[in-house]
N, C-alpha and C positions, 0 to 999 in steps of 0.2 A: 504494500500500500504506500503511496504517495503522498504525503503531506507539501500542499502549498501554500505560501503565503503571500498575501496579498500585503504591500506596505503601501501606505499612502499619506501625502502630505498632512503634517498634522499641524496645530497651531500652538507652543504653550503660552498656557492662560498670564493676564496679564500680574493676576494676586491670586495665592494660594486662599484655597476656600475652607470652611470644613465638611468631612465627608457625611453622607447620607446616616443616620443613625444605625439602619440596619444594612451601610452598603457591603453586598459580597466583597473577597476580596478582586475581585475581575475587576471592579468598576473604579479600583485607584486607581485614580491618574499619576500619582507620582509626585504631582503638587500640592497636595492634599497636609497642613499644618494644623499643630493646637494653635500656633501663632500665626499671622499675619509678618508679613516682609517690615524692613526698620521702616518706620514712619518717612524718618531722618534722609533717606536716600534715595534720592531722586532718578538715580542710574538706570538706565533701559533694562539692566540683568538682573534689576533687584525683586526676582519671586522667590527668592527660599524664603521661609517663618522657620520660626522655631519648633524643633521633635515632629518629623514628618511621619505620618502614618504607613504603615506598611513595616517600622522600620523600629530597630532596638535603640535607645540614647541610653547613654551614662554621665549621670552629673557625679563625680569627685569631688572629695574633700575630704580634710581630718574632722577626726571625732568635733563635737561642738561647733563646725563652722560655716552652720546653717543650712544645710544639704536641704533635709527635711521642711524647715522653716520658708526657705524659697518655694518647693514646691508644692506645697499646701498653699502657698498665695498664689502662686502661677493657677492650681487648680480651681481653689474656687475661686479667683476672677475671670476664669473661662468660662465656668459653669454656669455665668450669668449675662455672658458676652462682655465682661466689663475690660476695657483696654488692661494691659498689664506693660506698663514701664511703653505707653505708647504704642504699641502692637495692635494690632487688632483681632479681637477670638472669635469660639464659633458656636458657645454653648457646648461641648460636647461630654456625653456623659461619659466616668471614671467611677472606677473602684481603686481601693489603697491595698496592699499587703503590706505587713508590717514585719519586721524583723528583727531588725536593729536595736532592741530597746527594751528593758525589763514593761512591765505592765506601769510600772511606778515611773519609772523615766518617762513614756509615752506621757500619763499623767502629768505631767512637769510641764512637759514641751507645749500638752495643748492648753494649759494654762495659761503659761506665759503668752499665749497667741491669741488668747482670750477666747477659746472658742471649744465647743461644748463637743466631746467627741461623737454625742449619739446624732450631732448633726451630719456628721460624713461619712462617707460611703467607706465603711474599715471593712476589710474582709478577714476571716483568720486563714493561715495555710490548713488546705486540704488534709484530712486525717491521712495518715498511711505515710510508707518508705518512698511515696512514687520521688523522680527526681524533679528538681528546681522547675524545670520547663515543661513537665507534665500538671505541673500542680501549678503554674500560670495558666493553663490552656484550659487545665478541671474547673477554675473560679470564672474564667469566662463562659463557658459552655453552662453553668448553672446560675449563670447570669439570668433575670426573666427580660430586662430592658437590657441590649448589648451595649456595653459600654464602649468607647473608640480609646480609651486610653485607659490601661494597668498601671500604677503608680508603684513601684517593688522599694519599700525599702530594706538597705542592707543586705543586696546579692551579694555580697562577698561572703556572708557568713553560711550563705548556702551552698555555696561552693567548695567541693573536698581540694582539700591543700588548694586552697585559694593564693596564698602567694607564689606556686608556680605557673608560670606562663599557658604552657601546656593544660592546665587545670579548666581554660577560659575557652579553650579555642569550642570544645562539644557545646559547653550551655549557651554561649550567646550563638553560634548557631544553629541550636536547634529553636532559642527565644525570637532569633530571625525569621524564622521560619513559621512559629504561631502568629509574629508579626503579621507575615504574609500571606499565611493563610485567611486572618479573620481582619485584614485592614486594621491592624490594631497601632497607636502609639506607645510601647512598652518604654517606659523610662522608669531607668535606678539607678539608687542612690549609689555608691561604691566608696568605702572606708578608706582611708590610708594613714599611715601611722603619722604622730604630730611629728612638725619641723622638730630638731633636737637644736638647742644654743652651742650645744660641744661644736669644738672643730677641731682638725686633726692637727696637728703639730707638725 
């Protein structure tokens, strides 16, 4: 059998949009953001937004240096299309996994942010051994409204021997891959040890 393809001019859009709420993954365009392109840049090229759908992100930083914090504000001012630092959003619905953080530290954080947890969309990880990107793919699937964006914090801690290289290369592509399959924006958080004042001599 024969597979052929037809290619034909296409146009990209002139601002990324957000996708359909229940769009299959067929129907990403590829331009599809939680954010809108910089306000600030007037440049013909400027369509990428920030954390494109289809697609795994990782925000880094040391313990305490707002990972979390930034993105519970990036979320819910999405959530309500409200600009975030000048971008423009798209409403789209997110659940949280959480990791990173005894039950009591979590408590802390959404204090300090002033904001009540049974308001957000927390999810707990999946019961059972399955691994890190089975148990992103199970919390979406028993999703009843599908959400376009997984918020993961603290993948590193789900990761066996997380600080070898080799450790990363299977989960974020197979989290590539649930990306792709359900149009999803997977973004997590990722640990790294604090700067040290020593220096070598």
């Amino acid at each position: 059998m024969t597979t052929h393809i037809s290619i034909t001019e296409t146009h990209e859009p002139a601002f990324p949009s957000g996708a359909k709420f229940d769009a299959p993954a067929e129907e990403c365009t590829g331009f599809d953001y939680v954010t809108g392109p910089n306000p600030n840049n007037d440049d013909d090229d400027n369509f990428e937004g920030w954390f494109p759908l289809g697609e795994v992100s990782l925000i880094f930083g040391s313990t305490g240096s707002g990972k979390t914090t930034w993105g519970i504000q990036l979320l819910r001012s999405q959530e309500i299309g409200a600009p975030f630092f000048g971008h423009k959003t798209f409403k789209l619905p997110w659940v949280m996994l959480m990791k990173d953080r005894s039950r009591q530290a979590a408590k802390r954080t959404f204090r300090r942010m002033k904001l009540d947890p049974a308001t957000l969309p927390l999810r707990k990880w999946p019961e059972g051994r399955a691994d890190v990107v089975r148990q992103v793919e199970l919390v979406y699937q028993r999703e009843v409204k599908k959400p376009r964006i997984i918020f993961v914090e603290g993948l590193d801690l789900m990761v066996p021997k997380g600080k070898e290289m080799d450790s990363w290369v299977p989960v974020l592509e197979g989290l590539a891959a649930v990306a792709e399959r359900y149009n999803l924006a997977v973004i997590c958080t990722v640990g790294s040890p604090k700067p040290s004042c020593r220096q070598d001599v």
